[in-house]
C-alpha positions as CSV (number, residue, x, y, z in Angstrom):
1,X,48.1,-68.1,114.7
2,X,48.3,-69.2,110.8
3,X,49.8,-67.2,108.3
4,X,46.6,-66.9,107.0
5,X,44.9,-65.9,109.6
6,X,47.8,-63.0,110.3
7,X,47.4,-62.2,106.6
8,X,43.6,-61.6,107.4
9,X,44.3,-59.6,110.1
10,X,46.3,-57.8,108.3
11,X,43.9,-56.9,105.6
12,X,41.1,-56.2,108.4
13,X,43.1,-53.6,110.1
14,X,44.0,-51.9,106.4
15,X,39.7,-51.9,105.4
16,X,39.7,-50.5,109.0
17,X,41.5,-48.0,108.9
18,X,40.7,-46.5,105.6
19,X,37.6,-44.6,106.9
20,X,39.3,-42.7,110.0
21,X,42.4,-41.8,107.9
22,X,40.5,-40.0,105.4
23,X,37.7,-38.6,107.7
24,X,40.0,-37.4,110.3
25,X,42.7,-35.8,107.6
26,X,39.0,-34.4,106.2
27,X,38.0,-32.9,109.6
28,X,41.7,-31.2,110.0
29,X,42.3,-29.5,106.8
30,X,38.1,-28.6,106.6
31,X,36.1,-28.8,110.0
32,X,33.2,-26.5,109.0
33,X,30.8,-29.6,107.8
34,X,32.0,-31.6,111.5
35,X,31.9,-28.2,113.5
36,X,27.8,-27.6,112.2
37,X,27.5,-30.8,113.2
38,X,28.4,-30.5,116.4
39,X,26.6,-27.3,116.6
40,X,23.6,-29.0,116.0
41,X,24.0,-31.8,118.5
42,X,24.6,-28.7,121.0
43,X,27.7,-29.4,122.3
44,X,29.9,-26.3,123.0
45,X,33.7,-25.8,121.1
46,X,32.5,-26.5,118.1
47,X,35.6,-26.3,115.9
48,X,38.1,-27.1,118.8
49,X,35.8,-30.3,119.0
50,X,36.2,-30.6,115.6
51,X,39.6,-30.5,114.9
52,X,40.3,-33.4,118.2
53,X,37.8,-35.3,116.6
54,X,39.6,-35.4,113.1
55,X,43.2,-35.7,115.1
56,X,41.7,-38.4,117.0
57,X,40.3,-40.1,113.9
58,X,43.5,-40.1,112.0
59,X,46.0,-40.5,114.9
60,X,43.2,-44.1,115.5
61,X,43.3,-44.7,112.4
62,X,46.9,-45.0,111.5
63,X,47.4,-46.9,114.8
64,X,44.9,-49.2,113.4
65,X,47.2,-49.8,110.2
66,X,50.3,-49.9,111.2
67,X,49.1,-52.3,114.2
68,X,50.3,-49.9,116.9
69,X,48.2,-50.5,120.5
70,X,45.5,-51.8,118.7
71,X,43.9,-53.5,121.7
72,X,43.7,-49.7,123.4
73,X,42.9,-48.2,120.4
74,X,40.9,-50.9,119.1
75,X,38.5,-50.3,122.4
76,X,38.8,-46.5,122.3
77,X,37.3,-46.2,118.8
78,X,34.7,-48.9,119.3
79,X,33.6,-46.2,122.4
80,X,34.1,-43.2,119.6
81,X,31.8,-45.1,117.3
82,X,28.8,-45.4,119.7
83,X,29.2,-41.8,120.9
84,X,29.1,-40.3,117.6
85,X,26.5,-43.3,116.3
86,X,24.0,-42.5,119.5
87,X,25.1,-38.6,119.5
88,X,24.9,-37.7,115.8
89,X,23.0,-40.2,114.1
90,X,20.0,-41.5,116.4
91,X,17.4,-38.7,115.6
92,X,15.8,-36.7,112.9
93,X,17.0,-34.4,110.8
94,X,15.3,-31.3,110.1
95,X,16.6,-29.2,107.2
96,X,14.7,-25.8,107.1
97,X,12.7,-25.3,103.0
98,X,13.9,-28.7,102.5
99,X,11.0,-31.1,100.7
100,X,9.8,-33.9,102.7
101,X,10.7,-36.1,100.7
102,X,14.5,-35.3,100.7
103,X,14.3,-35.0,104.5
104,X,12.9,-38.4,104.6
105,X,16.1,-39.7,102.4
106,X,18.3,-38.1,105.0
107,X,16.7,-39.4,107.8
108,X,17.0,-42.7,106.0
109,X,21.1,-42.2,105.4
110,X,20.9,-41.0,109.4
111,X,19.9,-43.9,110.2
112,X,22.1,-46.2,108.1
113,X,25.2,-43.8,109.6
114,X,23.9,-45.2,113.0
115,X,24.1,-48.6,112.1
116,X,27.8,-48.1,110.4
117,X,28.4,-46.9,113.3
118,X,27.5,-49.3,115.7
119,X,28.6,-52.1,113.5
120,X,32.1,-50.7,113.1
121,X,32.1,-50.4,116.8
122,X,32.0,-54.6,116.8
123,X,34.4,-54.8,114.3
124,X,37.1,-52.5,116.9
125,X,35.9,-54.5,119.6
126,X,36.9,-57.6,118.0
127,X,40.1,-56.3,116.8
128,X,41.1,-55.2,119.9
129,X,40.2,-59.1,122.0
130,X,42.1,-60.4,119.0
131,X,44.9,-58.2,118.2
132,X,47.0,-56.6,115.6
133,X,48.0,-60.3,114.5
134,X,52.1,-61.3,113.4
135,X,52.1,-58.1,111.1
136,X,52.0,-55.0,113.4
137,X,54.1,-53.0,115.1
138,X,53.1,-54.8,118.3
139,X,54.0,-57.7,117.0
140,X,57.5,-56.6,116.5
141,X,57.4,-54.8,120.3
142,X,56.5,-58.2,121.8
143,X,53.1,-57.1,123.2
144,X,50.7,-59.5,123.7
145,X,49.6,-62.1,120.8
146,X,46.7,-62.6,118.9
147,X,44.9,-65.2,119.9
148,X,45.1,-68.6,118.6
């Protein structure tokens, strides 16, 4: 692969990263907002839930940077992003004294969370057939290249 190319990589894995470091140090040091969330969606363990799903998200996320197992991870947050895109951001939201026309605005953002979601979802998959590139830690443990 071309320096450029690794250089590319390089700077994809960096843009991809950003948004699980910061959500996932967000979810650990507050998991109120996440814990509702999950609340909401019914699923039990609220705040345990939360607090794996922010360890997960930065844990991912600064595999993703440093180019650590990125095809695993790359796969395992592609999965992550259509749970939570299907899970969390596929229906209606329904704010109790909130005007319609604010709920429709949310349901609007809900909706463009989805797609976020699902597109980031082919952006891990792709990073994970490709790989970390020349300028990762698995580059420098021998594990398998990019490809050309």
């Amino acid at each position: 692969m071309s320096i450029t190319n690794n250089a590319i990589l390089l700077i994809a894995r960096v843009l991809l990263s950003f948004i699980f470091i910061l959500s996932g140090f967000g979810k650990l040091t507050d998991p109120a907002a996440t814990a509702g969330m999950i609340t909401g969606a019914g699923l039990p363990a609220a705040t345990a839930l939360a607090y794996l799903a922010g360890l997960f998200e930065l844990v991912t996320g600064l595999a993703v940077l440093v180019g650590f197992q990125v095809r695993i991870v790359g796969w395992a947050l592609a999965a992550f992003c259509v749970f939570t895109g299907a899970v969390f951001h596929s229906g209606t939201v329904a704010v109790p004294g909130w005007p319609d026309a604010a709920l429709g605005w949310i349901n609007t953002l809900n909706g463009i969370m989805m797609m976020k979601n699902f597109t980031l979802a082919g952006a891990y998959i792709l990073l994970a057939t490709v790989g970390a590139g020349a300028y990762s830690l698995d580059a420098r443990r021998g594990a398998a290249p990019a490809l050309a």
